[in-house]
N, CA, C and O atoms as a CHARMM CRD file, in Angstrom:
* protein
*
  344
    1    1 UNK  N   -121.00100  16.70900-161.58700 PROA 1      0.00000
    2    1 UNK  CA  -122.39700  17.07400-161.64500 PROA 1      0.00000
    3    1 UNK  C   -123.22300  16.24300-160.66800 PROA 1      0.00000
    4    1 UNK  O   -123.94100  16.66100-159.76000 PROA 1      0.00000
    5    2 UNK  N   -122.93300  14.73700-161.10300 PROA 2      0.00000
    6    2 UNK  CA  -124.05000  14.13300-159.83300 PROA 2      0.00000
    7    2 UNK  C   -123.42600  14.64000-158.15800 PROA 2      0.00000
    8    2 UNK  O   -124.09800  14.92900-157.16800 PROA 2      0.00000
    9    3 UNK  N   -122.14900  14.61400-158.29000 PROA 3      0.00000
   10    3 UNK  CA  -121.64700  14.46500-156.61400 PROA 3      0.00000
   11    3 UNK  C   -122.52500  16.09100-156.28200 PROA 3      0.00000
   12    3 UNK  O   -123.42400  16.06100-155.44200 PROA 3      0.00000
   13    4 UNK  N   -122.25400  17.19900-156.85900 PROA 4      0.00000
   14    4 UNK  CA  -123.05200  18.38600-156.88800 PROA 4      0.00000
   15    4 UNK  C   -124.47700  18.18700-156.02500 PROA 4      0.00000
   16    4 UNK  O   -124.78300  18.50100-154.87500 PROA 4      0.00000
   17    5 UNK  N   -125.39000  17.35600-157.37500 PROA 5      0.00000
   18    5 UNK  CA  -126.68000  17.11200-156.27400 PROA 5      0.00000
   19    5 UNK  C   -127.02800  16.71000-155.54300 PROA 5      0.00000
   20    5 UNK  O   -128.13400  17.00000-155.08900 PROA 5      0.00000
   21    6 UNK  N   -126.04200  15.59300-154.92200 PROA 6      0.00000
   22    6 UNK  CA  -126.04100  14.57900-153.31100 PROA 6      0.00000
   23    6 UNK  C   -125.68500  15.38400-152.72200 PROA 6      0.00000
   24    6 UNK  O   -126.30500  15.34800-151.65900 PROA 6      0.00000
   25    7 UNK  N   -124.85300  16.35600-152.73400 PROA 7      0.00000
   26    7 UNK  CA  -123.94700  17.41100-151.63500 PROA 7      0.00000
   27    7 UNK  C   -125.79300  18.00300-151.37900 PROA 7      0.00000
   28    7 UNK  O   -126.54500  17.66500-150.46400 PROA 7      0.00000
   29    8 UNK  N   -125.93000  18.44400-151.91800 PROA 8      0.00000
   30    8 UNK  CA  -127.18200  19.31100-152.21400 PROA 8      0.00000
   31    8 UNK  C   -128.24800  19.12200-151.09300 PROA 8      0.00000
   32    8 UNK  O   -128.56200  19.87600-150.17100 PROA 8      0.00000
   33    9 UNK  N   -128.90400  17.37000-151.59600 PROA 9      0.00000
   34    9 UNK  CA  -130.06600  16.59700-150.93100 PROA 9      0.00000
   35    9 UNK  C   -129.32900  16.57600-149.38300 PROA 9      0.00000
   36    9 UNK  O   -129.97700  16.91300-148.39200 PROA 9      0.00000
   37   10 UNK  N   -127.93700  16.15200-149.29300 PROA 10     0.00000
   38   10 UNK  CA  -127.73900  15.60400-148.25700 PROA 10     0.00000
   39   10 UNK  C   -127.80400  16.77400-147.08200 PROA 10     0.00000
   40   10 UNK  O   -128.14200  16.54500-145.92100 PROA 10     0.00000
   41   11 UNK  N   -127.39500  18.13900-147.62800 PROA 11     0.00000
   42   11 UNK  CA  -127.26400  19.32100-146.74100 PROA 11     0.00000
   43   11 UNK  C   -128.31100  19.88600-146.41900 PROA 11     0.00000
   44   11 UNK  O   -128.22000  21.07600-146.11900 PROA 11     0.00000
   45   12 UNK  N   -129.62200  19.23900-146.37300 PROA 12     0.00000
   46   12 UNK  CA  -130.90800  19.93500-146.13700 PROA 12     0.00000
   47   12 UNK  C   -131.08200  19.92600-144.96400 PROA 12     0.00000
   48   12 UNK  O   -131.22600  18.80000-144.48900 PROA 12     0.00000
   49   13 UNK  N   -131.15400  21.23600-143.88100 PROA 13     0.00000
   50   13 UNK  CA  -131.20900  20.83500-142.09800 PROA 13     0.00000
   51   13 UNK  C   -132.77400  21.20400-142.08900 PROA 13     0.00000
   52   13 UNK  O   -133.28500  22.21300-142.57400 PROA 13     0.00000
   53   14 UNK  N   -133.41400  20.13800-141.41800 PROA 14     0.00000
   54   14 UNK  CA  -134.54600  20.04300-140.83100 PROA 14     0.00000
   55   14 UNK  C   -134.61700  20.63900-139.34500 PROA 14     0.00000
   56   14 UNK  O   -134.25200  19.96300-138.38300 PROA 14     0.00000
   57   15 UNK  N   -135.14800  22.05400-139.20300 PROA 15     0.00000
   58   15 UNK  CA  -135.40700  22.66700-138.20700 PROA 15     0.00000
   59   15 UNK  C   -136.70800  22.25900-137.22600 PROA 15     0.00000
   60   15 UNK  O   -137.68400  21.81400-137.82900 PROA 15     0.00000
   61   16 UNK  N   -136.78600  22.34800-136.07600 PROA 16     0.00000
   62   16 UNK  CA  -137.79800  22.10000-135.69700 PROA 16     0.00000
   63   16 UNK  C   -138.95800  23.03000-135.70400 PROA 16     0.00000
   64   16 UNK  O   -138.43700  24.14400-135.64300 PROA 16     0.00000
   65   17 UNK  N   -140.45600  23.20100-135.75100 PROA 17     0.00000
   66   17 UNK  CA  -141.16400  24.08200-135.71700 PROA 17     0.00000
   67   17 UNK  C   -141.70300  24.43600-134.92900 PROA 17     0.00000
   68   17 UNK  O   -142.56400  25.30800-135.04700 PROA 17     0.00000
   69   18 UNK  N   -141.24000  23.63700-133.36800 PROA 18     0.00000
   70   18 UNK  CA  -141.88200  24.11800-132.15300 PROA 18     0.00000
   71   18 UNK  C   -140.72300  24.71400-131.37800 PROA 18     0.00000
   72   18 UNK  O   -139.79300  23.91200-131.46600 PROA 18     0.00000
   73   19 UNK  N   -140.40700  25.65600-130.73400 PROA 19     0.00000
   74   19 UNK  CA  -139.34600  25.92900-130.30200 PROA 19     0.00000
   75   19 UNK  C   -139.88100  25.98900-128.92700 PROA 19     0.00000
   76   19 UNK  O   -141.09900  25.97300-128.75000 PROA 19     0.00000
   77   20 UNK  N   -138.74600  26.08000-127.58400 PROA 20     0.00000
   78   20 UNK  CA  -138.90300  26.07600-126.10500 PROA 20     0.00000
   79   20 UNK  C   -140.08600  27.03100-125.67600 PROA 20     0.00000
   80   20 UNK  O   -141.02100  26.64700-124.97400 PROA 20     0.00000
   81   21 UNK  N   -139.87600  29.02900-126.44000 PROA 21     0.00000
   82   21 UNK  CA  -140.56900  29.69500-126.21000 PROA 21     0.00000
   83   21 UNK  C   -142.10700  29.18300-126.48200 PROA 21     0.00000
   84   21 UNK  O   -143.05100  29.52600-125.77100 PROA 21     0.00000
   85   22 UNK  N   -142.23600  28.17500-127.79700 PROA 22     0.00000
   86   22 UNK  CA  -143.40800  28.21200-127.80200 PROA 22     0.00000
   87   22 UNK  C   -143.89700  27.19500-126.77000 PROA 22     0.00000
   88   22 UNK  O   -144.97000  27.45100-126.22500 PROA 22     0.00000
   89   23 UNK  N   -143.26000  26.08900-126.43300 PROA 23     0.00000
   90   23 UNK  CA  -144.10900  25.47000-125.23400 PROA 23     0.00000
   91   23 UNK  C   -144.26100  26.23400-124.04900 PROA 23     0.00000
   92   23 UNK  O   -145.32500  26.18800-123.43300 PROA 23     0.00000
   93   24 UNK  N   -143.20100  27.01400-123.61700 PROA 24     0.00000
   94   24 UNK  CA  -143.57100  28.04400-122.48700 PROA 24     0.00000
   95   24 UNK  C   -144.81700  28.73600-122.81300 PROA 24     0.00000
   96   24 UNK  O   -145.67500  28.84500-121.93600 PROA 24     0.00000
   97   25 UNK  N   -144.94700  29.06400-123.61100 PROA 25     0.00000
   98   25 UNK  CA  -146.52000  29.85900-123.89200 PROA 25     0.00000
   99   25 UNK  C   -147.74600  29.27700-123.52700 PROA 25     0.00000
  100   25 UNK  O   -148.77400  29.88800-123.23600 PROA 25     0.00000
  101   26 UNK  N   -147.57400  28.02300-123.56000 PROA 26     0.00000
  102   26 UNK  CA  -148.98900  27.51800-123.36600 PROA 26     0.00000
  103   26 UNK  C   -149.46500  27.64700-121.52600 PROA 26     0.00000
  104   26 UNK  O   -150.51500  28.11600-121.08600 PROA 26     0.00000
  105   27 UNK  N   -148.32300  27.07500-120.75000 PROA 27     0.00000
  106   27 UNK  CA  -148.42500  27.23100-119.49700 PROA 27     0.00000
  107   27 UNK  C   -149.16000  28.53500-118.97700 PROA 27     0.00000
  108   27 UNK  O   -150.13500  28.61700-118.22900 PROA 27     0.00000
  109   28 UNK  N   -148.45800  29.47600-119.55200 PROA 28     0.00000
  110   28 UNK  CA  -148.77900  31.04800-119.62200 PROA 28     0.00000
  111   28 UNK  C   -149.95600  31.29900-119.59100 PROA 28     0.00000
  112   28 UNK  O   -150.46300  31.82100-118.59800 PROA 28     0.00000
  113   29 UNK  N   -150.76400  30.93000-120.85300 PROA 29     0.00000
  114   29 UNK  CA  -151.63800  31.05100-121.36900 PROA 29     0.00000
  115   29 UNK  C   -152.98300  30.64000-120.07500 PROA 29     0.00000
  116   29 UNK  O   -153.89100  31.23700-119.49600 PROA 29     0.00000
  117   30 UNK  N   -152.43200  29.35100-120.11300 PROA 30     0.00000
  118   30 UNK  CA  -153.20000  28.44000-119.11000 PROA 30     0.00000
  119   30 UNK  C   -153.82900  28.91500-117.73100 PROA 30     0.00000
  120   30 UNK  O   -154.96200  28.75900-117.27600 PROA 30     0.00000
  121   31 UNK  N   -152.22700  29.81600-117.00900 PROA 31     0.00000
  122   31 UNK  CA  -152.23000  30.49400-116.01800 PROA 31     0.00000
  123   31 UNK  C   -153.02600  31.88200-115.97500 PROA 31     0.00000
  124   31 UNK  O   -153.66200  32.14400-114.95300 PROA 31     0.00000
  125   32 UNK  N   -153.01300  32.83200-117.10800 PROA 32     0.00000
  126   32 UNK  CA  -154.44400  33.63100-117.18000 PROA 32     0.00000
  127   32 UNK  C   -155.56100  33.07600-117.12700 PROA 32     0.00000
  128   32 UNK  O   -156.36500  33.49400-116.29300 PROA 32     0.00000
  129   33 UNK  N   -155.79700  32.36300-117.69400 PROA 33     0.00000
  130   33 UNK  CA  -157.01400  31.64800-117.88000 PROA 33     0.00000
  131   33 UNK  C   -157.42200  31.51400-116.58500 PROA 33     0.00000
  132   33 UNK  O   -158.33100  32.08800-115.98600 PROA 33     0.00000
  133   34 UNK  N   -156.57800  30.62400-116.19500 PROA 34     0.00000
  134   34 UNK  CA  -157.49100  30.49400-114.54900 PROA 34     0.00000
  135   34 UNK  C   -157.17500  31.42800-113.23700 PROA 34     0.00000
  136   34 UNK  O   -157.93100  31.37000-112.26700 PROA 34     0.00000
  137   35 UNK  N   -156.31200  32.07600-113.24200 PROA 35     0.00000
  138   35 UNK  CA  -156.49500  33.47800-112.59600 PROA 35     0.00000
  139   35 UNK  C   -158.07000  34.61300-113.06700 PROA 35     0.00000
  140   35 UNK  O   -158.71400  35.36200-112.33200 PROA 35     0.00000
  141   36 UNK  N   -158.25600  34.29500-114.59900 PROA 36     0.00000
  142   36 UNK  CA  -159.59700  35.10700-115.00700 PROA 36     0.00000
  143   36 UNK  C   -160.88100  33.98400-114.23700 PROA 36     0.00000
  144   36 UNK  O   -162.02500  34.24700-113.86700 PROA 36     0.00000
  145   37 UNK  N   -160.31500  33.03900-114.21600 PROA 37     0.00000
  146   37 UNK  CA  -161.84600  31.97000-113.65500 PROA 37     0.00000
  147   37 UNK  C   -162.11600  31.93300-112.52200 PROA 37     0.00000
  148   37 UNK  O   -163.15800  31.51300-112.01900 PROA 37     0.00000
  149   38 UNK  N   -160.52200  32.69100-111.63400 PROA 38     0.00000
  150   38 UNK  CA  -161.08000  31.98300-110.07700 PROA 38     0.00000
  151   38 UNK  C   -161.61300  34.10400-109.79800 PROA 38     0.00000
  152   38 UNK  O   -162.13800  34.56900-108.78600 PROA 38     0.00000
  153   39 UNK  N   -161.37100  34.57400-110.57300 PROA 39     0.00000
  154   39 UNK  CA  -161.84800  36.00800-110.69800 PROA 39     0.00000
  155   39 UNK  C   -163.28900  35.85500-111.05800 PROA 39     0.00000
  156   39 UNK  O   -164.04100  36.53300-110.35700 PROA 39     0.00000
  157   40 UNK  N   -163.69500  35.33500-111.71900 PROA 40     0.00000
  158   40 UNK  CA  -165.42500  35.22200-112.22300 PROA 40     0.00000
  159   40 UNK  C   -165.82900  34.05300-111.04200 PROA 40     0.00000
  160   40 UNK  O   -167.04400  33.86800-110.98000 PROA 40     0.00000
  161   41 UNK  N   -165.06200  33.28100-110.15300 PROA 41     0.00000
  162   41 UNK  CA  -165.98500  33.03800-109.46800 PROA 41     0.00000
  163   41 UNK  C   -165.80400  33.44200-108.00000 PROA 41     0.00000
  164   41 UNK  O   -166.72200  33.02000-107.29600 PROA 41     0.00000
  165   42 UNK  N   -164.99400  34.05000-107.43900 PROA 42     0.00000
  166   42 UNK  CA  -165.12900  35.20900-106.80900 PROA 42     0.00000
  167   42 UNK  C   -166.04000  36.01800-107.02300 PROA 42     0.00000
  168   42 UNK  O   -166.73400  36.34700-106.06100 PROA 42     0.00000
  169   43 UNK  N   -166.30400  36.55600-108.28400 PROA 43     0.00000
  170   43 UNK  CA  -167.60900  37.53900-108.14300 PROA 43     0.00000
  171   43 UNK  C   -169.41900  36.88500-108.26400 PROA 43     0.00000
  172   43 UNK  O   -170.52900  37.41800-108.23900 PROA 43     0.00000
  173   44 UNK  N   -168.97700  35.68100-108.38100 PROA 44     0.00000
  174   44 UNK  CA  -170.44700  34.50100-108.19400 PROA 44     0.00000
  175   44 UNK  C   -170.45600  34.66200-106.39000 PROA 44     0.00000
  176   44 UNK  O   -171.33200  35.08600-105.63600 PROA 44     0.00000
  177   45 UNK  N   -169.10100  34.13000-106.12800 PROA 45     0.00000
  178   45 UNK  CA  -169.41800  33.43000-104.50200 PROA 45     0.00000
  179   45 UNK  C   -170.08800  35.28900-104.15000 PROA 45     0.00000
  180   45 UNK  O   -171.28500  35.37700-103.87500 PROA 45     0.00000
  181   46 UNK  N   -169.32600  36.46700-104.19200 PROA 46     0.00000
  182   46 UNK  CA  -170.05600  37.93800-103.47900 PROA 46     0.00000
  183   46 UNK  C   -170.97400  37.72700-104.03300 PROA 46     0.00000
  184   46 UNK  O   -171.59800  37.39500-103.02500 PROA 46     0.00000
  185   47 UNK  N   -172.00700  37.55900-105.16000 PROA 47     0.00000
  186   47 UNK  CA  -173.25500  38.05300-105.60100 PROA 47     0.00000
  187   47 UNK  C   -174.48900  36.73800-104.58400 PROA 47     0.00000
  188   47 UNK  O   -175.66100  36.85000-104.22500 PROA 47     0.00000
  189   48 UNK  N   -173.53000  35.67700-104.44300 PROA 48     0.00000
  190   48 UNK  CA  -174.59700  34.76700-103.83400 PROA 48     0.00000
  191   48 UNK  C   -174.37600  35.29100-102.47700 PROA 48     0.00000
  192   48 UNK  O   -175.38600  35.66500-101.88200 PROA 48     0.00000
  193   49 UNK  N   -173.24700  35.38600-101.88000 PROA 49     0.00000
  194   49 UNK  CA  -173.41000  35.88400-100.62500 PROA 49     0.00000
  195   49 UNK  C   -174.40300  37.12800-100.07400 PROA 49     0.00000
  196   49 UNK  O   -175.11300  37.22300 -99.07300 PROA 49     0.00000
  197   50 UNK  N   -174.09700  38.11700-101.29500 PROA 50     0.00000
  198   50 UNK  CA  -174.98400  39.16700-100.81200 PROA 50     0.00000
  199   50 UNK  C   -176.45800  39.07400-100.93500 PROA 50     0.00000
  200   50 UNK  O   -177.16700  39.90200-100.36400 PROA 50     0.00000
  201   51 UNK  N   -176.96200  38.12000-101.64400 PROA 51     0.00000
  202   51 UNK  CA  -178.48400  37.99500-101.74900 PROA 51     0.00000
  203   51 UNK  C   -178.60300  36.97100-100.56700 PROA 51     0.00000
  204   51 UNK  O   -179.60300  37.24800 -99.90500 PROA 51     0.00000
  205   52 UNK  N   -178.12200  36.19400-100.21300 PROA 52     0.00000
  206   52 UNK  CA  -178.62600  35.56400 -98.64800 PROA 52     0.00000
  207   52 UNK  C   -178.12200  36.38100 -97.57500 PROA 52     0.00000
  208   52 UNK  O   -178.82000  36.26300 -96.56700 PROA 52     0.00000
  209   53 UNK  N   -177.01500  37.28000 -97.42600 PROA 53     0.00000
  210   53 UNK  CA  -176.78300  38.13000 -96.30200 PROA 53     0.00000
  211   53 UNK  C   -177.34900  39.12000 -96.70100 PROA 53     0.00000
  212   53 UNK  O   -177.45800  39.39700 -97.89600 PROA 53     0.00000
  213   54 UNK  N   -177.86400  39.91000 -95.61700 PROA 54     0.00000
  214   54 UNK  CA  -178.07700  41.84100 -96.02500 PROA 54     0.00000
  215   54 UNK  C   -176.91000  42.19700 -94.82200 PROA 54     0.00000
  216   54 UNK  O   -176.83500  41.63500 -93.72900 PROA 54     0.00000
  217   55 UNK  N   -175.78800  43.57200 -95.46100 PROA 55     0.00000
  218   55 UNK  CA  -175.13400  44.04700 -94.96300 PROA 55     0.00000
  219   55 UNK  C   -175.08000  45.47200 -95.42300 PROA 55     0.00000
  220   55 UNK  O   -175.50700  45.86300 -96.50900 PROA 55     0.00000
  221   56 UNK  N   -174.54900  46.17200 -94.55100 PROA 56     0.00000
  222   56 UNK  CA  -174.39000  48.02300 -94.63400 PROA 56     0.00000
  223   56 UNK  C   -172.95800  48.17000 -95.62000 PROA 56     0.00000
  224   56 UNK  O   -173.01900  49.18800 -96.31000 PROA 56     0.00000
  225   57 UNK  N   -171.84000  47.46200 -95.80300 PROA 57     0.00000
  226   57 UNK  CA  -170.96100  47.64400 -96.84400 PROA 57     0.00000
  227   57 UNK  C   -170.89600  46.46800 -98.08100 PROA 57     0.00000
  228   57 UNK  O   -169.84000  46.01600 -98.52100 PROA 57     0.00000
  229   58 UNK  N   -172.54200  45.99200 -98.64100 PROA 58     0.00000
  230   58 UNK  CA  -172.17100  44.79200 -99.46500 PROA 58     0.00000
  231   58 UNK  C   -171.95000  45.77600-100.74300 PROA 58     0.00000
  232   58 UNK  O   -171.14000  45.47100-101.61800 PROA 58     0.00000
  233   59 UNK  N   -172.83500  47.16400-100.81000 PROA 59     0.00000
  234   59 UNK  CA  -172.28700  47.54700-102.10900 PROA 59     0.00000
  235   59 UNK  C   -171.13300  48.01300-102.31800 PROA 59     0.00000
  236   59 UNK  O   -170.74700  48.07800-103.48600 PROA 59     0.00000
  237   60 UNK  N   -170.37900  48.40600-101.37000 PROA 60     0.00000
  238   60 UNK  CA  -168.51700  48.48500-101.53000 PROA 60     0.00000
  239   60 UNK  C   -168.17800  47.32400-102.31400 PROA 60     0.00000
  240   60 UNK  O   -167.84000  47.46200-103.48900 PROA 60     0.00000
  241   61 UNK  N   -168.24700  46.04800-101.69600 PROA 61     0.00000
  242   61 UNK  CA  -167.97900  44.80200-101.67600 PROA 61     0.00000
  243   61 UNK  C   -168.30200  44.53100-103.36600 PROA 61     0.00000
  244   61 UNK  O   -167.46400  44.34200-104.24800 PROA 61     0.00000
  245   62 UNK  N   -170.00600  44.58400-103.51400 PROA 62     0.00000
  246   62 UNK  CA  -169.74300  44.55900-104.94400 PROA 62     0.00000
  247   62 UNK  C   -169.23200  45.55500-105.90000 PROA 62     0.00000
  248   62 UNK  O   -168.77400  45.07500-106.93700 PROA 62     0.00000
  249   63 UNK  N   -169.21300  46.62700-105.80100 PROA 63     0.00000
  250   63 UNK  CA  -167.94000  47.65300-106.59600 PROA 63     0.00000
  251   63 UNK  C   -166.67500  46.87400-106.31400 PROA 63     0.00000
  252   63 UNK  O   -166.12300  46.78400-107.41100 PROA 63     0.00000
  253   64 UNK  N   -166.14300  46.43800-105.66300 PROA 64     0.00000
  254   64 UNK  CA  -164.54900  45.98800-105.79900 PROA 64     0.00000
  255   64 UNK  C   -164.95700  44.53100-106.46700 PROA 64     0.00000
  256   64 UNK  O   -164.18500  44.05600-107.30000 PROA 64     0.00000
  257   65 UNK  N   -165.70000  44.09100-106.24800 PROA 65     0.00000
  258   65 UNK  CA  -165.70700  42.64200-107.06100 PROA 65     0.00000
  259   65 UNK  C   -165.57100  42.87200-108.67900 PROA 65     0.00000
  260   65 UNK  O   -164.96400  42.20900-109.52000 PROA 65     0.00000
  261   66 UNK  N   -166.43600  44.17100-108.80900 PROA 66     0.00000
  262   66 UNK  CA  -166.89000  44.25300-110.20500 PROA 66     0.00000
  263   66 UNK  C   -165.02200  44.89700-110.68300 PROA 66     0.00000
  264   66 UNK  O   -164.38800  44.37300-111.59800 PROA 66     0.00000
  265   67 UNK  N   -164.50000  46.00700-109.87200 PROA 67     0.00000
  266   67 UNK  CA  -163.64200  46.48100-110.21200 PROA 67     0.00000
  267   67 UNK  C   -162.23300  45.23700-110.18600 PROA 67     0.00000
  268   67 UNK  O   -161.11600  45.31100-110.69700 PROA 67     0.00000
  269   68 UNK  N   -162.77900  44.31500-109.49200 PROA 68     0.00000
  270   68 UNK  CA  -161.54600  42.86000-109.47600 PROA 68     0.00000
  271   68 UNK  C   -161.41100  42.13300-111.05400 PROA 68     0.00000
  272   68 UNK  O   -160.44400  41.67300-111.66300 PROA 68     0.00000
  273   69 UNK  N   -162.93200  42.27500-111.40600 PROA 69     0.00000
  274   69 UNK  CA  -163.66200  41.27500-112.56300 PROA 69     0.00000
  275   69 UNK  C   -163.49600  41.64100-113.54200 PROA 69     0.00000
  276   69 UNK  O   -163.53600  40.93900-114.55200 PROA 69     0.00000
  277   70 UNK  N   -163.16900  43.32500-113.50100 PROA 70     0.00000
  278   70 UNK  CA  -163.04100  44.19800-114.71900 PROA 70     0.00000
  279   70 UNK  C   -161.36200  43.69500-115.42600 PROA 70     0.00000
  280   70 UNK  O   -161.00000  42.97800-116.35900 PROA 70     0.00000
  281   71 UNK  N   -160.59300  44.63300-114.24700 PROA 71     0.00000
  282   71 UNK  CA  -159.35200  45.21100-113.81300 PROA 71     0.00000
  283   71 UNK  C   -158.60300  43.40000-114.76700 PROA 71     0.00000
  284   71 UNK  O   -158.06100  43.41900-115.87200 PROA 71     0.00000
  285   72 UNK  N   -158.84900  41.97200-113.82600 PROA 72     0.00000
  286   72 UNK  CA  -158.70500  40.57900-114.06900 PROA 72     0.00000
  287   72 UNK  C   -159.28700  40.27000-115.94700 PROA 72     0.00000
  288   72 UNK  O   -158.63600  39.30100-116.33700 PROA 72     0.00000
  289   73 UNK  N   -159.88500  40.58900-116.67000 PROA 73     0.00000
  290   73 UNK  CA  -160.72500  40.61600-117.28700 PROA 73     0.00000
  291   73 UNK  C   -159.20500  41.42800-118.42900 PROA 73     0.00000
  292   73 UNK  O   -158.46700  40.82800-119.21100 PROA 73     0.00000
  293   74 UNK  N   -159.21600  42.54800-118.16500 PROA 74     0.00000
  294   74 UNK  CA  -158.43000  43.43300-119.11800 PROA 74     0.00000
  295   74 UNK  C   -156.78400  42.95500-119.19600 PROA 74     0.00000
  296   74 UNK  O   -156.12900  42.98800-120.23800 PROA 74     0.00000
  297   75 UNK  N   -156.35800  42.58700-118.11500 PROA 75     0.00000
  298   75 UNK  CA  -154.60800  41.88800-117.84300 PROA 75     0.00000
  299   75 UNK  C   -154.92300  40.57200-118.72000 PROA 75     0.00000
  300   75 UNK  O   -154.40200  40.24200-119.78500 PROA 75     0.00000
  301   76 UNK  N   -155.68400  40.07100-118.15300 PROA 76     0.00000
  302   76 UNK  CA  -155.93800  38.83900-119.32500 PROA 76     0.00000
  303   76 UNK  C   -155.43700  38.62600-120.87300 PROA 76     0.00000
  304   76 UNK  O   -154.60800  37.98600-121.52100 PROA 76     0.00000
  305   77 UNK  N   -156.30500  39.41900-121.00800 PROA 77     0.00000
  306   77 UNK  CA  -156.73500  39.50700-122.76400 PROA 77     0.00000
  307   77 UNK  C   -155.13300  40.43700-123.21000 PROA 77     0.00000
  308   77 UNK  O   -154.46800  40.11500-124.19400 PROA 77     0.00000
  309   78 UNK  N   -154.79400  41.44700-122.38900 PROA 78     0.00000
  310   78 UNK  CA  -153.45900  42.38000-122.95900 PROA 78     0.00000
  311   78 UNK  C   -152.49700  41.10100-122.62300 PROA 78     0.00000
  312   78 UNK  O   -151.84400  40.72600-123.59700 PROA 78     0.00000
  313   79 UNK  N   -152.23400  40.14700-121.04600 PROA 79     0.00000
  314   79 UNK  CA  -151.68800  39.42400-121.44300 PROA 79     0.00000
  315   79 UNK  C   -151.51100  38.05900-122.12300 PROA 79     0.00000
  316   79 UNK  O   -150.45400  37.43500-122.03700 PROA 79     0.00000
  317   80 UNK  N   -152.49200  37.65200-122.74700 PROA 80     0.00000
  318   80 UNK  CA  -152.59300  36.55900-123.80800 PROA 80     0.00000
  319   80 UNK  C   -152.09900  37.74600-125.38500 PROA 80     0.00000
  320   80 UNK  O   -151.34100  37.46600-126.31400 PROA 80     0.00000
  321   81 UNK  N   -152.45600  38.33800-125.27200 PROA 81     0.00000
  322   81 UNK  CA  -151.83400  38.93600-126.42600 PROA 81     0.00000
  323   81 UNK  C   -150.43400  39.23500-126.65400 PROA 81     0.00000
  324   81 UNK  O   -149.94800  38.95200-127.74900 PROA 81     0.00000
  325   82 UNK  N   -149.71900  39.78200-125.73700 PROA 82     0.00000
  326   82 UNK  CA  -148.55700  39.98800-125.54200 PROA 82     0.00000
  327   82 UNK  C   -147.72900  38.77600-125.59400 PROA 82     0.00000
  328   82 UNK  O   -146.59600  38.80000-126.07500 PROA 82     0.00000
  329   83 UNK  N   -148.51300  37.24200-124.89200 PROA 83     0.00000
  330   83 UNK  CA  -147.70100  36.17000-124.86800 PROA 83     0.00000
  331   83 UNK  C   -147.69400  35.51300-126.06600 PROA 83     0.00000
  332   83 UNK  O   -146.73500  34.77900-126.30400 PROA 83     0.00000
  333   84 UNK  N   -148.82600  35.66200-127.10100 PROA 84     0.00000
  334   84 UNK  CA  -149.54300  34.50200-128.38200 PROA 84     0.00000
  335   84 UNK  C   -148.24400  35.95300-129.50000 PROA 84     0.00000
  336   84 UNK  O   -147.48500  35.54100-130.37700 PROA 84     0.00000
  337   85 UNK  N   -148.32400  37.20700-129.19300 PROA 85     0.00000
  338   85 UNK  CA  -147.34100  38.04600-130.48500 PROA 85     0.00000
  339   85 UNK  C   -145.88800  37.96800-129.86200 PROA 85     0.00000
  340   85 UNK  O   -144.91500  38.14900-130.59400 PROA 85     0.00000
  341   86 UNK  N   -145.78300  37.77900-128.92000 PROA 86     0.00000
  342   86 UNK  CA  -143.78900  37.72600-128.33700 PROA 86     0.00000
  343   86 UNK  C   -143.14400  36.77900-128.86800 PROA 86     0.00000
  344   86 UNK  O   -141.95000  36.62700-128.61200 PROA 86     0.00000
C-alpha cells in the first residue's frame, strides 16, 4: 500500500507550459506590428508631402497609400489571428 503511493507521487511529469511554437509567435506577432507601423507612416510621410507639394498625380498617390493602409491594416489583424489560434 505505501510503496503504491510513492510510485504514484514520484511518477508525476511536469510538462512545460510554454512550448517552442509559442515563443515563435511572439516574433510573428511583433513583425506585423511593425510592417502595420511603417504602413501608417508611409501614409503620414504622402499626406505631409502632398500638402507642401502640389502635383497632377498626388491623388493616385493618395488612393494607393490609402489602398496600402487598408490592404496592410486587414493582413494584419487576419494574420495575428491566425498566429495567436494556430
Amino acid at each position: 500500500m505505501e510503496s503504491n503511493m510513492f510510485d504514484e507521487i514520484l511518477s508525476v511529469d511536469l510538462k512545460p507550459f510554454v512550448g517552442l511554437g509559442d515563443i515563435l509567435k511572439i516574433p510573428l506577432i511583433l513583425l506585423l506590428v511593425g510592417c502595420l507601423f511603417y504602413s501608417f507612416m508611409l501614409f503620414l510621410k504622402v499626406r505631409i508631402l502632398m500638402d507642401t507639394v502640389e502635383s497632377t498625380g498626388s491623388s493616385k498617390v493618395k488612393v494607393l497609400t490609402y489602398l496600402n493602409l487598408s490592404i496592410s491594416l486587414l493582413v494584419s489583424i487576419v494574420g495575428t489571428i491566425i498566429i495567436v489560434l494556430g
